[in-house]
PyMOL Python script that loads the backbone (N, CA, C, O; Angstrom):
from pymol import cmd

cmd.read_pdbstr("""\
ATOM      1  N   UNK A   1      58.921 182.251  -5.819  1.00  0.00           N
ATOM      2  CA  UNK A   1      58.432 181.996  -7.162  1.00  0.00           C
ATOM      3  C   UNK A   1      57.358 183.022  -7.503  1.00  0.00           C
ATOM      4  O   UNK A   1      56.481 183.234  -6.666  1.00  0.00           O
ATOM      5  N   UNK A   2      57.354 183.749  -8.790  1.00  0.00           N
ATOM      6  CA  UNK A   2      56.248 183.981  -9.646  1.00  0.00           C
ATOM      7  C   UNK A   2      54.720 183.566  -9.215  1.00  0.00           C
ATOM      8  O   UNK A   2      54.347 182.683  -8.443  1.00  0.00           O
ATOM      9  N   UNK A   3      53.977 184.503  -9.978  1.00  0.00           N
ATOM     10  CA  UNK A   3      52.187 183.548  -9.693  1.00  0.00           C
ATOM     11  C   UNK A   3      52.169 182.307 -10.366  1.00  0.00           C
ATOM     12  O   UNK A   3      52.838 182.181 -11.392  1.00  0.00           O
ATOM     13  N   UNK A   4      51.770 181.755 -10.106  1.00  0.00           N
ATOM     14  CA  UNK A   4      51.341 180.018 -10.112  1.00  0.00           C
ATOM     15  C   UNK A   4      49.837 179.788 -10.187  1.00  0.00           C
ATOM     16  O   UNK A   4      48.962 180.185  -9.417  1.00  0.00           O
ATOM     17  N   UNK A   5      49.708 178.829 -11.636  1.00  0.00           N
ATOM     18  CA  UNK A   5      48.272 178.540 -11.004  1.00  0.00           C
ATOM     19  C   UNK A   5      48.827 176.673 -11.179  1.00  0.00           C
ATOM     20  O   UNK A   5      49.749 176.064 -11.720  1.00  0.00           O
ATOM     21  N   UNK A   6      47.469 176.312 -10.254  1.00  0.00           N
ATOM     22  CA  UNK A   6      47.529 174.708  -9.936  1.00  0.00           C
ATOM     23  C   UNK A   6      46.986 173.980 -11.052  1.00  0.00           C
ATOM     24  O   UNK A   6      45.866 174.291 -11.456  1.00  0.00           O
ATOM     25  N   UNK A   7      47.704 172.945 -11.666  1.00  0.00           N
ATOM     26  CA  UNK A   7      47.231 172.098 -12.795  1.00  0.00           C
ATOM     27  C   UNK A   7      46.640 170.405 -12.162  1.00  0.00           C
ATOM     28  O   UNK A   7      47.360 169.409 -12.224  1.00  0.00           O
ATOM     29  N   UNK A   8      45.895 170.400 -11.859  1.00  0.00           N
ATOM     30  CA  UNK A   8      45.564 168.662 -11.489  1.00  0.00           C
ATOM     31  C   UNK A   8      45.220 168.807  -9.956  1.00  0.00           C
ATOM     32  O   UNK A   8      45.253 169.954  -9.509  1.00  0.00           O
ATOM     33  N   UNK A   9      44.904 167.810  -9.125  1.00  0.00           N
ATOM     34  CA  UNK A   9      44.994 167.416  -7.398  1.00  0.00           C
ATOM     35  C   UNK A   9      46.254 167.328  -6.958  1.00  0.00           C
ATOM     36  O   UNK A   9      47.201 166.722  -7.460  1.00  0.00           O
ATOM     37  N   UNK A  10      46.191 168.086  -5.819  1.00  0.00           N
ATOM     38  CA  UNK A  10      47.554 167.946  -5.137  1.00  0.00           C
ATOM     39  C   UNK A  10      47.629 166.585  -4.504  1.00  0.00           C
ATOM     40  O   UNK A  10      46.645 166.089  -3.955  1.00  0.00           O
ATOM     41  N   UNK A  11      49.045 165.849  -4.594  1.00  0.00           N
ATOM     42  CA  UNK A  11      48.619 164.675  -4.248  1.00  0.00           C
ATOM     43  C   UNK A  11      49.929 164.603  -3.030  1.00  0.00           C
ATOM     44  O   UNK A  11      50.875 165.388  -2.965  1.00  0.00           O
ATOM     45  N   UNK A  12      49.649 163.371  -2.079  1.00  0.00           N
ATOM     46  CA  UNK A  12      50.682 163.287  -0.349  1.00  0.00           C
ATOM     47  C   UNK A  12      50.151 164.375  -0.004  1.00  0.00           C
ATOM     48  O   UNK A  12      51.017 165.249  -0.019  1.00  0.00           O
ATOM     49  N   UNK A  13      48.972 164.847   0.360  1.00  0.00           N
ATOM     50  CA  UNK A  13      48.786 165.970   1.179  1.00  0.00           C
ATOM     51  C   UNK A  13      49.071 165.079   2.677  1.00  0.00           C
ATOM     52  O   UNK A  13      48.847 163.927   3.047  1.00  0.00           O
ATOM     53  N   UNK A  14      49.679 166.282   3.277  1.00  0.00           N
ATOM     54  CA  UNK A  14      49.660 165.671   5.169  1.00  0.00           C
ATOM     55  C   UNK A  14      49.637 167.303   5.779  1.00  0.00           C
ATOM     56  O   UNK A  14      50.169 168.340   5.381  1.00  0.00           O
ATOM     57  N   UNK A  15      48.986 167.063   6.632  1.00  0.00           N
ATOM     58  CA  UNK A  15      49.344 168.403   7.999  1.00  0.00           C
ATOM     59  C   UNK A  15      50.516 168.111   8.735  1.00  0.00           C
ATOM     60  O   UNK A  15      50.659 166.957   9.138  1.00  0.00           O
ATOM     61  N   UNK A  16      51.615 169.195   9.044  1.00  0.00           N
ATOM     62  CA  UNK A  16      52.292 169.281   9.699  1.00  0.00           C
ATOM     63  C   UNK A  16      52.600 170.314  10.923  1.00  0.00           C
ATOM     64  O   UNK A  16      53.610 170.277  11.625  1.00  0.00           O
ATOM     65  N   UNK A  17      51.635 171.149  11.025  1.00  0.00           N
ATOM     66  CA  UNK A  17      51.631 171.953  11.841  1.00  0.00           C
ATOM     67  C   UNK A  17      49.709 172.076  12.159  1.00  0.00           C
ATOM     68  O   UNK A  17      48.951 172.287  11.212  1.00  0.00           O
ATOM     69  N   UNK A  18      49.239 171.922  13.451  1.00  0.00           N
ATOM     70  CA  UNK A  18      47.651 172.668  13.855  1.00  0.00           C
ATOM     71  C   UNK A  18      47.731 173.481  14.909  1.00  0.00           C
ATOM     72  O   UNK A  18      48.763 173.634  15.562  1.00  0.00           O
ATOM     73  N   UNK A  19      46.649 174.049  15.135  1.00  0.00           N
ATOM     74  CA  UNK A  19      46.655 174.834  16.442  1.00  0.00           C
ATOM     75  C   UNK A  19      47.591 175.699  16.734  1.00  0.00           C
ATOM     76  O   UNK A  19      48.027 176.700  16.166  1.00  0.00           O
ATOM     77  N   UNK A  20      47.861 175.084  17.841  1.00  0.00           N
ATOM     78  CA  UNK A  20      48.698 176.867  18.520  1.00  0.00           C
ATOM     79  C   UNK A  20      50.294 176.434  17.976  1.00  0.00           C
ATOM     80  O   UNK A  20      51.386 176.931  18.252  1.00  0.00           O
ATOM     81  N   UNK A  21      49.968 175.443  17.205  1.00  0.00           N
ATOM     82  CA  UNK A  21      51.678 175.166  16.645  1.00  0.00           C
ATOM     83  C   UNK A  21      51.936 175.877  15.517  1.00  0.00           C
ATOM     84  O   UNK A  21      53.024 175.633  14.995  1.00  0.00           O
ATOM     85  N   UNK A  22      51.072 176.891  14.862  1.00  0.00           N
ATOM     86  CA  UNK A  22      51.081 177.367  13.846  1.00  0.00           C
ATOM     87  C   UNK A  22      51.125 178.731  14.223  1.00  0.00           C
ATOM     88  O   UNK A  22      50.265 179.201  14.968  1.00  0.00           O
ATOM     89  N   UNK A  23      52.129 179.454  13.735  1.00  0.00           N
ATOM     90  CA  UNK A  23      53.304 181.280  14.179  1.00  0.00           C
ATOM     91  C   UNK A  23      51.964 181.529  13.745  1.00  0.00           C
ATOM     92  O   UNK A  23      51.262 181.500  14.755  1.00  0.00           O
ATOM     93  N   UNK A  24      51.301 181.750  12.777  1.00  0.00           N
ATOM     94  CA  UNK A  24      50.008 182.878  12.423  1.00  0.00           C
ATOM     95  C   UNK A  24      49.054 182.679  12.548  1.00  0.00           C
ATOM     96  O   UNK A  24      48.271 183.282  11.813  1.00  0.00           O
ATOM     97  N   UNK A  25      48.527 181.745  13.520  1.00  0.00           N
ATOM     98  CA  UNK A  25      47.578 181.423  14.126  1.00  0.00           C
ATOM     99  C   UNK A  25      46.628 182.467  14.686  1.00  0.00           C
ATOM    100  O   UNK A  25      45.437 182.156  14.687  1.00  0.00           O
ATOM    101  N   UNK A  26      46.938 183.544  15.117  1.00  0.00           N
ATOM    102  CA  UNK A  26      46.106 184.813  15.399  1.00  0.00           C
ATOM    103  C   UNK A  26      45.538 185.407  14.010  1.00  0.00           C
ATOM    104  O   UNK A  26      44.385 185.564  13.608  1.00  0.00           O
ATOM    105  N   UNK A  27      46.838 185.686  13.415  1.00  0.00           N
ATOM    106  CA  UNK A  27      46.955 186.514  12.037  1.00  0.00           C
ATOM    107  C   UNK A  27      45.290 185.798  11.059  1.00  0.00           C
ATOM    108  O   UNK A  27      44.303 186.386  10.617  1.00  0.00           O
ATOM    109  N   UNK A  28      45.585 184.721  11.068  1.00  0.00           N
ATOM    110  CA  UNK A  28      44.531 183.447  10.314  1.00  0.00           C
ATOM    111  C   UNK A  28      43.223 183.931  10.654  1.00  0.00           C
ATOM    112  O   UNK A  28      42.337 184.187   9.839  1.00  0.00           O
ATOM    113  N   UNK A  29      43.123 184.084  12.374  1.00  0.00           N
ATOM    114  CA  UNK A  29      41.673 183.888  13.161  1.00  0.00           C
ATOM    115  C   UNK A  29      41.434 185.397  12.488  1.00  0.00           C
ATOM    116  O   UNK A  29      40.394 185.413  11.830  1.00  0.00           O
ATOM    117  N   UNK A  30      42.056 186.501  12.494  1.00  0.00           N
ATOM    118  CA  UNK A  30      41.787 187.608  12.276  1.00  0.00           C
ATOM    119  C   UNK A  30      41.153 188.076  10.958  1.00  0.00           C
ATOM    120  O   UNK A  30      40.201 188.854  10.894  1.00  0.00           O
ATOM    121  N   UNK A  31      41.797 187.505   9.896  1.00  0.00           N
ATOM    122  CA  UNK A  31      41.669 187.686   8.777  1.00  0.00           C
ATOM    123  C   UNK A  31      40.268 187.062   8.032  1.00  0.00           C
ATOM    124  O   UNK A  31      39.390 187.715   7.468  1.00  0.00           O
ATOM    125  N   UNK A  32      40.357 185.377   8.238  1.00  0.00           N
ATOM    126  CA  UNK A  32      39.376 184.545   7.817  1.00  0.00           C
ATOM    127  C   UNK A  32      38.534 183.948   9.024  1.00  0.00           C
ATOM    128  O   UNK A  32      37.449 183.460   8.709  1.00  0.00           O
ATOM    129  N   UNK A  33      38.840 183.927  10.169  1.00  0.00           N
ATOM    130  CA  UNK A  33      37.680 183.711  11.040  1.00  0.00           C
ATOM    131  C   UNK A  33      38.160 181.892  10.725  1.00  0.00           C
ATOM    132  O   UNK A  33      39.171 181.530  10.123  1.00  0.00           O
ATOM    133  N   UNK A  34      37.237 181.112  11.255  1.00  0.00           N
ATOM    134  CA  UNK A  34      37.472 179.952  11.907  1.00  0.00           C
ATOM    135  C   UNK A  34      37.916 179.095  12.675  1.00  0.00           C
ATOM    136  O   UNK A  34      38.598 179.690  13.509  1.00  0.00           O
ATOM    137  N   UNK A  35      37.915 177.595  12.947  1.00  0.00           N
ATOM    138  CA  UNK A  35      38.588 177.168  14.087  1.00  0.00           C
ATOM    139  C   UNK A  35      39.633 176.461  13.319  1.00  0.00           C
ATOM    140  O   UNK A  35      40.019 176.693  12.173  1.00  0.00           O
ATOM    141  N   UNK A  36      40.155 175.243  14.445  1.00  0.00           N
ATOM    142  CA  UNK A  36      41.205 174.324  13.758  1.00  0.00           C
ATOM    143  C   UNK A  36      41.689 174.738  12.730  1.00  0.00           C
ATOM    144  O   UNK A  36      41.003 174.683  11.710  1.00  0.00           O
ATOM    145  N   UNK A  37      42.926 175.242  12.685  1.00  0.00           N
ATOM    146  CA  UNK A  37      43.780 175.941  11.700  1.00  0.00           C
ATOM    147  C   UNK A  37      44.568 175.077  11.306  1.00  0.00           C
ATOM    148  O   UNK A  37      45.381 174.876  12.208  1.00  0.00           O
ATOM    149  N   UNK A  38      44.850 174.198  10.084  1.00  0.00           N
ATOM    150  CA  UNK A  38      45.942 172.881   9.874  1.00  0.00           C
ATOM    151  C   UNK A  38      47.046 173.987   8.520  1.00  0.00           C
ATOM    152  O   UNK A  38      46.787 174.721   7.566  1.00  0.00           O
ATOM    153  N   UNK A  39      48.242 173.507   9.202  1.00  0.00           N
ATOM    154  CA  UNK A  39      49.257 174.293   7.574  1.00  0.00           C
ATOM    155  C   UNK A  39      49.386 172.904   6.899  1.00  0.00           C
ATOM    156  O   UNK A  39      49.565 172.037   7.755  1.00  0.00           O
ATOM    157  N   UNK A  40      49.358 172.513   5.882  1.00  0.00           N
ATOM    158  CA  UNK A  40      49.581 171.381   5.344  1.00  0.00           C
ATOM    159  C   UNK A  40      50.660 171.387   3.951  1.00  0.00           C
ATOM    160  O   UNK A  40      50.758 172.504   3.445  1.00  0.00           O
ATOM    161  N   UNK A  41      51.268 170.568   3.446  1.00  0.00           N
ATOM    162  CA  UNK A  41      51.666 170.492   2.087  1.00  0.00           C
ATOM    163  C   UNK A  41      51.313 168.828   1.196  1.00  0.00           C
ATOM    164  O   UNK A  41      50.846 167.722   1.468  1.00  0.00           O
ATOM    165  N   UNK A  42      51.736 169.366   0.339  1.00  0.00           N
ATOM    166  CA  UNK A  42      51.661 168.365  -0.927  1.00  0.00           C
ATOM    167  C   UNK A  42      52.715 168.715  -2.072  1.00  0.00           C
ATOM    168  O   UNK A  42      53.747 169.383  -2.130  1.00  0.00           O
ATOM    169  N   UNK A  43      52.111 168.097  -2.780  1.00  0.00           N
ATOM    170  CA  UNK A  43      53.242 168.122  -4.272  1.00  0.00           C
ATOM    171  C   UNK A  43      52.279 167.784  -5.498  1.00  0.00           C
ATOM    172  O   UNK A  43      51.586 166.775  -5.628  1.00  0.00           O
ATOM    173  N   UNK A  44      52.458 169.377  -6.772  1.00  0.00           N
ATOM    174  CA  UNK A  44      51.110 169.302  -7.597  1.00  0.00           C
ATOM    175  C   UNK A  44      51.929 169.757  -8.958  1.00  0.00           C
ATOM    176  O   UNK A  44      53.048 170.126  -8.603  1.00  0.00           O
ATOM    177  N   UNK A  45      51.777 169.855 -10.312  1.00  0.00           N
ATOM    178  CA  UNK A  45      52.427 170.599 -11.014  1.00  0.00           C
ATOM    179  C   UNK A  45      51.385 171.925 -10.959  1.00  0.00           C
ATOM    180  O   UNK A  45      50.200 171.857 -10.632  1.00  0.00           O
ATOM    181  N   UNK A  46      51.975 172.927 -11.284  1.00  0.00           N
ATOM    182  CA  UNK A  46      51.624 174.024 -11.383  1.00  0.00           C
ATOM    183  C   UNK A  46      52.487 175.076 -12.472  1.00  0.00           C
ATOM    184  O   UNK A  46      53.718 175.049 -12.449  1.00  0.00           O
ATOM    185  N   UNK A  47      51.929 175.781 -13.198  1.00  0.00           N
ATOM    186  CA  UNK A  47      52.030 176.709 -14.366  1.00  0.00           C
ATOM    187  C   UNK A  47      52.425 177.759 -14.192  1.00  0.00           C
ATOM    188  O   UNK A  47      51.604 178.625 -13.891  1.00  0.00           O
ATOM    189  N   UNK A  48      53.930 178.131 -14.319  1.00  0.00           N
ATOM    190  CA  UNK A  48      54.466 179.951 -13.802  1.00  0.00           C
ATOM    191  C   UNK A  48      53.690 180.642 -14.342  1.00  0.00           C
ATOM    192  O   UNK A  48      54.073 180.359 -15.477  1.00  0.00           O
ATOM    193  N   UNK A  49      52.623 181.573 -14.566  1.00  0.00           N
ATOM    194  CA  UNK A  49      52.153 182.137 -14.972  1.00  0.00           C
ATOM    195  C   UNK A  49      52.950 183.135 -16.139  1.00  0.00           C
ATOM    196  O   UNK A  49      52.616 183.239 -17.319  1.00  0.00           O
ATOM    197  N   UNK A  50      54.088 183.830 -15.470  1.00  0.00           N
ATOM    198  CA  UNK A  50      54.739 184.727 -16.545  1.00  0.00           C
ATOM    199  C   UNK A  50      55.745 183.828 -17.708  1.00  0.00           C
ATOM    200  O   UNK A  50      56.340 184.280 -18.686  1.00  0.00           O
ATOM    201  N   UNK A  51      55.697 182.692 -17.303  1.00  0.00           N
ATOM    202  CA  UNK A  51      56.868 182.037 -18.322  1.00  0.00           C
ATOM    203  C   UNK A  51      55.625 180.990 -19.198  1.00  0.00           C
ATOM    204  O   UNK A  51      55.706 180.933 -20.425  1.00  0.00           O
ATOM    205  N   UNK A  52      54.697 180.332 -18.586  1.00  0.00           N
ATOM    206  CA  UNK A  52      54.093 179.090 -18.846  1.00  0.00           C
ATOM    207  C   UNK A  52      54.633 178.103 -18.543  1.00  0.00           C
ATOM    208  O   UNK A  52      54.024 177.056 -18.760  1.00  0.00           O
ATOM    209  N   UNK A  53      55.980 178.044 -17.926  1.00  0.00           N
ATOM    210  CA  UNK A  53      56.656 177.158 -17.639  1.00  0.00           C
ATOM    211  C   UNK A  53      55.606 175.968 -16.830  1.00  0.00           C
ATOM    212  O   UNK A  53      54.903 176.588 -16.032  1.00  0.00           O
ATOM    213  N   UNK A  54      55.320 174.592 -16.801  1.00  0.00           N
ATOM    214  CA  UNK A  54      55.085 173.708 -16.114  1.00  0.00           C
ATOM    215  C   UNK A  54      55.938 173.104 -14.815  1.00  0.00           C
ATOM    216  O   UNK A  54      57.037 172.841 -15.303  1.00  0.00           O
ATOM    217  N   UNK A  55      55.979 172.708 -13.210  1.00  0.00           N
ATOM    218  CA  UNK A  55      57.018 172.208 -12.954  1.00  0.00           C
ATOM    219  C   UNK A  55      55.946 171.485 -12.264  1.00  0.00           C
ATOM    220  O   UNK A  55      54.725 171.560 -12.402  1.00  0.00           O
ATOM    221  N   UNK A  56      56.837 170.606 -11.318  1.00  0.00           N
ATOM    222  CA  UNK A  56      56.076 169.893 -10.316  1.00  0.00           C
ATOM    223  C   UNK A  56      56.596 170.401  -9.301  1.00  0.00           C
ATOM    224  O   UNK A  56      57.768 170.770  -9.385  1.00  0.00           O
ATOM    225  N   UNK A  57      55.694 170.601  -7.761  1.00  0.00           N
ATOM    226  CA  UNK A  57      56.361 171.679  -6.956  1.00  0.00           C
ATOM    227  C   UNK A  57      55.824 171.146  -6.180  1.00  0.00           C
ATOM    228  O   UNK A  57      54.795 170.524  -6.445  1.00  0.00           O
ATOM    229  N   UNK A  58      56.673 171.245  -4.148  1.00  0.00           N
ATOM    230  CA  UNK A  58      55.986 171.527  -3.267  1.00  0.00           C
ATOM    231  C   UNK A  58      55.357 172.868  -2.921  1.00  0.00           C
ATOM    232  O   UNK A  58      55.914 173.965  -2.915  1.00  0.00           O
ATOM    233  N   UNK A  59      53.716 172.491  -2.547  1.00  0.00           N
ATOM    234  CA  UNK A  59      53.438 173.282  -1.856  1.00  0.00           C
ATOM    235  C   UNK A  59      52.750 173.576  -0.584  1.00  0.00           C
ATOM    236  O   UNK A  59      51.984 172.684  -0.220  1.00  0.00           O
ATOM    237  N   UNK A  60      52.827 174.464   0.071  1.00  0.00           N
ATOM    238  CA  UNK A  60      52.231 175.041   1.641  1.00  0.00           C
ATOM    239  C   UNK A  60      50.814 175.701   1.330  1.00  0.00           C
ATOM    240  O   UNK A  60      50.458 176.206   0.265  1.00  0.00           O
ATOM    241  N   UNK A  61      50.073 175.574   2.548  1.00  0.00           N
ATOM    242  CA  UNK A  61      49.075 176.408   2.861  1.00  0.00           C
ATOM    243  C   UNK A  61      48.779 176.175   3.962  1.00  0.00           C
ATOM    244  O   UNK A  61      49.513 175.541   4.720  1.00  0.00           O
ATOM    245  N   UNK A  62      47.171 176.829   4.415  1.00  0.00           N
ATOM    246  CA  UNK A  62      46.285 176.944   5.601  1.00  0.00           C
ATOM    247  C   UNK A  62      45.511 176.254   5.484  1.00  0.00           C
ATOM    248  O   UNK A  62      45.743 175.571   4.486  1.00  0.00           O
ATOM    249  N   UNK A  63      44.303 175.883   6.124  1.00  0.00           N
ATOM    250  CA  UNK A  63      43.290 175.097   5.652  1.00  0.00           C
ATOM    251  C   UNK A  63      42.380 175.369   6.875  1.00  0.00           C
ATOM    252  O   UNK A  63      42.990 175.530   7.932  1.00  0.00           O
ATOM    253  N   UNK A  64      40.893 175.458   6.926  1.00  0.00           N
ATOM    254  CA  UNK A  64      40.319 175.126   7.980  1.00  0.00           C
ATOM    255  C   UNK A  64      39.087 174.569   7.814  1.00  0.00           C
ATOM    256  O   UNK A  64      38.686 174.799   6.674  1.00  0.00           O
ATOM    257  N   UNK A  65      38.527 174.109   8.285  1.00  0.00           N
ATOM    258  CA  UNK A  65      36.419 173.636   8.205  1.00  0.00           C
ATOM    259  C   UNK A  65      36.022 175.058   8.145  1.00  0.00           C
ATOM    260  O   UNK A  65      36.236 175.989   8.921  1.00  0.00           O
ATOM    261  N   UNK A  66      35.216 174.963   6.716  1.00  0.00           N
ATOM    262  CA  UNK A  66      34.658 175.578   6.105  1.00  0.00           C
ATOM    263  C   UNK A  66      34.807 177.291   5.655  1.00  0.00           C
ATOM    264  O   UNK A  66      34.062 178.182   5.247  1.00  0.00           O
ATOM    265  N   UNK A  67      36.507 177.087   6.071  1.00  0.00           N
ATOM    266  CA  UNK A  67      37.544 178.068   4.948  1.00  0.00           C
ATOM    267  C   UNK A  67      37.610 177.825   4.536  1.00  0.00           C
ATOM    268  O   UNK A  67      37.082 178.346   3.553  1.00  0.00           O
ATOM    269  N   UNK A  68      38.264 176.709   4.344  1.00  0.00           N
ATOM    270  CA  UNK A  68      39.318 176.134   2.834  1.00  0.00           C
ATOM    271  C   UNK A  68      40.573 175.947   2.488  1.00  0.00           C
ATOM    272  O   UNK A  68      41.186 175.578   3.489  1.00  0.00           O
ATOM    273  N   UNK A  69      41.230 176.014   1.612  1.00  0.00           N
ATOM    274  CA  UNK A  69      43.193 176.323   1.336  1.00  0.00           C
ATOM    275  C   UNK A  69      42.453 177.979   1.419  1.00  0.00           C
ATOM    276  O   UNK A  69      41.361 178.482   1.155  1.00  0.00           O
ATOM    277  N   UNK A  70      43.629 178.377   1.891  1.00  0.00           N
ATOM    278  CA  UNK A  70      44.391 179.923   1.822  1.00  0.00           C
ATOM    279  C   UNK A  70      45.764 180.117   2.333  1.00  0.00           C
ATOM    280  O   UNK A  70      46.366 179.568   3.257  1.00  0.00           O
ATOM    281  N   UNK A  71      46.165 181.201   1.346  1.00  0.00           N
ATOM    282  CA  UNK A  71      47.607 181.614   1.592  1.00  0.00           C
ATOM    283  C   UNK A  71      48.585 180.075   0.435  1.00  0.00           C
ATOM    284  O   UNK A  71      49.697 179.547   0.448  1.00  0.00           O
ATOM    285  N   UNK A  72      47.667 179.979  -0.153  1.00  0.00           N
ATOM    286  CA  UNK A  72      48.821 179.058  -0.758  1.00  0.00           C
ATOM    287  C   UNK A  72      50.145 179.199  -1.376  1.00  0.00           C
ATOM    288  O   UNK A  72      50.101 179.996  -2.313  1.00  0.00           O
ATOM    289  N   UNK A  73      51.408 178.654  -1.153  1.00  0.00           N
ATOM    290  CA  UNK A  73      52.280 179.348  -1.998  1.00  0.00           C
ATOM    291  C   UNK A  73      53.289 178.258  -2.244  1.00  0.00           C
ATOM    292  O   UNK A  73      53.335 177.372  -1.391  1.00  0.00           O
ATOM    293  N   UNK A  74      54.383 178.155  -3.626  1.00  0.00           N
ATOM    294  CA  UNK A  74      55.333 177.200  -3.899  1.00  0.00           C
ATOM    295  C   UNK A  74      56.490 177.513  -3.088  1.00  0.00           C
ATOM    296  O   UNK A  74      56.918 178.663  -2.984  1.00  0.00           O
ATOM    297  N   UNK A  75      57.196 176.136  -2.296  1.00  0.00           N
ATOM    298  CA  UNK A  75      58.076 176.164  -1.137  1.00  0.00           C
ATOM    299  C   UNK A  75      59.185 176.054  -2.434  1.00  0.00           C
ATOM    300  O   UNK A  75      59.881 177.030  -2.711  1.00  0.00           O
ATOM    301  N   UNK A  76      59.277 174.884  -3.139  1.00  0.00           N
ATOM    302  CA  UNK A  76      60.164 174.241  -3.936  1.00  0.00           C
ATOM    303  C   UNK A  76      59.744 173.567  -4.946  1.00  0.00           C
ATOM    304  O   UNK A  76      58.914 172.661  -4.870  1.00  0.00           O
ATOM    305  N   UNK A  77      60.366 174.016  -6.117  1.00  0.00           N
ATOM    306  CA  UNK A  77      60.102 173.383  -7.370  1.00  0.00           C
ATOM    307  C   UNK A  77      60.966 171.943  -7.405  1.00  0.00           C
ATOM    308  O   UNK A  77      62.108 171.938  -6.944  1.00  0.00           O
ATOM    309  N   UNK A  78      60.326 170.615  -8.018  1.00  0.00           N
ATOM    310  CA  UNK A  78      61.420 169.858  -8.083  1.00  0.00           C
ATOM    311  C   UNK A  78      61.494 169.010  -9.147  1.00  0.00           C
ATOM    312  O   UNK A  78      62.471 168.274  -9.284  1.00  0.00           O
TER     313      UNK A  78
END
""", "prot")
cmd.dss("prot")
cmd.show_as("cartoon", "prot")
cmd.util.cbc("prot")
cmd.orient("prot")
């Protein structure tokens, strides 16, 4: 998908991947520094940027104590 921005709280957030269960787990430490690395998703509407289109979408990211979300991106629009 296109750039996306997020409209509202993502809501069913859960982690499904931490630690060394996560492929970019180095890549992460390298880039942003921190510990406990969680990939998590949810489901949020969000705004195509080039169309304005609205959808409701899953999405992925990173997360850590006192990173934050990064790398966020839409898996599936639905």
């Amino acid at each position: 998908m296109e750039a996306f921005e997020i409209i509202g709280e993502i809501q069913g957030a859960e982690t499904f991947a931490e630690g060394h269960g996560i492929r970019a787990l180095a890549r992460l430490m390298d880039d942003y520094g921190g510990k406990n690395w969680r990939k998590r998703k949810g489901f949020v509407y969000v705004r195509v940027l080039a169309t304005g289109e609205i959808r409701r979408a899953e999405v992925h990211w990173y997360e850590a104590h006192g990173i934050g979300k990064v790398e966020m991106k839409v898996k599936k629009c639905l």
